[in-house]
N, C-alpha and C positions, 0 to 999 in steps of 0.2 A: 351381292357385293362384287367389286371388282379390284383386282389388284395388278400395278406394272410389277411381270414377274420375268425374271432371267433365269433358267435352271439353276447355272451353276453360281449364284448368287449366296453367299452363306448367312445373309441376314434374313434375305427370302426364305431358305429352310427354316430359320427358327420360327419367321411366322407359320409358315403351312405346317410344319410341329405341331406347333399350341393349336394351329385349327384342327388337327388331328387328334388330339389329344382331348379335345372340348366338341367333336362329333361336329365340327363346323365346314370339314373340309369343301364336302358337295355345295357349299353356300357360297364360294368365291369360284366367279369366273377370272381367268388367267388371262391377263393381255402379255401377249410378248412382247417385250422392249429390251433395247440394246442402251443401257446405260454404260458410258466410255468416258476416263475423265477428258479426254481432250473431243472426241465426234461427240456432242449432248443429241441425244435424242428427243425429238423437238413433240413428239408424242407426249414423254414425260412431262417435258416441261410444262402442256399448256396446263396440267393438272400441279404441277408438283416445283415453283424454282430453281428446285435445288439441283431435278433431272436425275432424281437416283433410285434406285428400288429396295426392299420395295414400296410403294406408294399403294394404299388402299383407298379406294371410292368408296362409301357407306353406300347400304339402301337407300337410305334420306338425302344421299347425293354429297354427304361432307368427304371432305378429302385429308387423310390422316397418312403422318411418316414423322417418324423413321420408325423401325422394325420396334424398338421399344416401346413408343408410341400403338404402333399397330397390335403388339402382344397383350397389352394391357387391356386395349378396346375389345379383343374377342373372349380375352378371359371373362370382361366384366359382363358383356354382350351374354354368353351361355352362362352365368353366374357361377364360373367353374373356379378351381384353388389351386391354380397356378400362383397368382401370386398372393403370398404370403400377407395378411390384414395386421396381424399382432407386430409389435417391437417385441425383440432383436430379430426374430426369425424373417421381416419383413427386408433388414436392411440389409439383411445379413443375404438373403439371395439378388435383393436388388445392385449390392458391391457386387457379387460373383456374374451376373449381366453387364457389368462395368466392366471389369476383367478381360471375360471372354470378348467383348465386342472392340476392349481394348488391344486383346492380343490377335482379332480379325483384321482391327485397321492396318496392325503393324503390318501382318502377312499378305495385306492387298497393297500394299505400299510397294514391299517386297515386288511383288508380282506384277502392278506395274512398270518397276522400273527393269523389268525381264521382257515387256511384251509389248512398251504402251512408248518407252523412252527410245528415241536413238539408240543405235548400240557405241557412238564415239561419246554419250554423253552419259553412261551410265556409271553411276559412282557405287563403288561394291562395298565402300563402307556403310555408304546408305543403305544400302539392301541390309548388311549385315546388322545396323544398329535396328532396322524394322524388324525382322528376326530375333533380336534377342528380346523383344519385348512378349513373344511367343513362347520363348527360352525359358523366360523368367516367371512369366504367368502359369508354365509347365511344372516348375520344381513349385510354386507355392500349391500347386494344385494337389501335387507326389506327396507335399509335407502337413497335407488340410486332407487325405482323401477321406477319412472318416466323415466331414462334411458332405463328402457327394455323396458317399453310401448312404445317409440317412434319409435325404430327401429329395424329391422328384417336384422342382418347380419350375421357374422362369429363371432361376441362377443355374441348376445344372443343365437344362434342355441350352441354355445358349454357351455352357462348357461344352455341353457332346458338339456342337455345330464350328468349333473351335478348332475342335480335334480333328472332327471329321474335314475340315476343309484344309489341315494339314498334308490328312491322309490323301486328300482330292489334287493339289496342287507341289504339294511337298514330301512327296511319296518317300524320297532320298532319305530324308534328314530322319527316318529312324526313331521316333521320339518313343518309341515304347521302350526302349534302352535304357532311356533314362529315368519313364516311371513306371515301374513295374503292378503300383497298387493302381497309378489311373489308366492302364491299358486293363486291368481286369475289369474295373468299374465298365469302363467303356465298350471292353467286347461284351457285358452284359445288358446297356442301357439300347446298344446297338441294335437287339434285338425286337425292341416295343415296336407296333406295326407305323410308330407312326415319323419311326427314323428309315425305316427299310422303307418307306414308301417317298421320301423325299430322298433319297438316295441321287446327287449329281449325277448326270450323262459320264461315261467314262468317253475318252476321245479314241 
């Protein structure tokens, strides 16, 4: 298999996670590609429209994205129990995938508009209202943590990827302040070898 990978990509981590977690890792070769909303890198694209990562090539040559997409194909691929088969426990990690991926878009929103936008045409409310959807997916997390503590699937692995790309790009904002119970979950799920091993490049 082959996958368009960015390091410091937080959708990429949660794949290479699951492939970690499911003994898949050594089975994906790593293209590196620079996916930019505004430079498209024309690599991605001849594989992927959309030009984002990450983007997984099958063995068989099919081309599968986005990272939700790709998590489900390696879980089912190793016939591993990431994700949940039974109702409630199914939806109930597949919403917390929704969540976290929701509260990534807001904080890459964020982060474009820091890196990617002019700086006369950057609007700080914008930042700030992409942020609080970070904010808010945080206190639901504070106020549900008994949910992460009990289970290890495709809802908390793309919680910790959440967190951690807080921690990676939003170092400032402190959020263990404000959840005390998901910073302990977190200093402890931090440790599985297969979040120490997708660990972002520090700059």
């Amino acid at each position: 298999m082959k996958m368009y990978f960015s390091p410091s990509s937080p959708y990429v981590r949660k794949c290479l996670i699951v492939a970690h977690e499911l003994g898949l890792q050594d089975r994906i070769e790593k293209l590196p590609a620079s996916a930019h909303p505004v430079h498209r890198d024309r690599a991605i694209l001849a594989d992927n429209p959309l030009g984002q990562v990450p983007t997984l090539v099958t063995d068989d040559g099919q081309v599968l994205y986005d990272s939700r997409v790709i998590c489900e194909y390696l879980d089912a691929l190793a016939q591993g129990g990431l994700f949940p088969q039974e109702a409630p426990l199914r939806f109930a990690a597949l919403t917390q995938q929704a969540l976290a991926d929701g509260m990534l878009a807001g904080s890459l929103l964020a982060r474009y508009e820091d890196t990617a936008r002019p700086e006369p045409l950057r609007w700080a409310d914008w930042r700030a209202g992409q942020l609080d959807k970070a904010a808010t997916g945080l206190r639901w997390m504070e106020q549900h943590a008994g949910q992460l503590e009990a289970h290890w699937h495709i809802g908390t692995i793309a919680l910790a990827c959440a967190l951690g790309y807080l921690d990676f790009r939003f170092a400032d904002w402190a959020w263990r302040a404000q959840a005390p119970r998901v910073a302990d979950w977190f200093a402890g799920v931090s440790e599985r070898p297969s979040l120490a091993a997708t660990l972002p490049p520090r700059a």
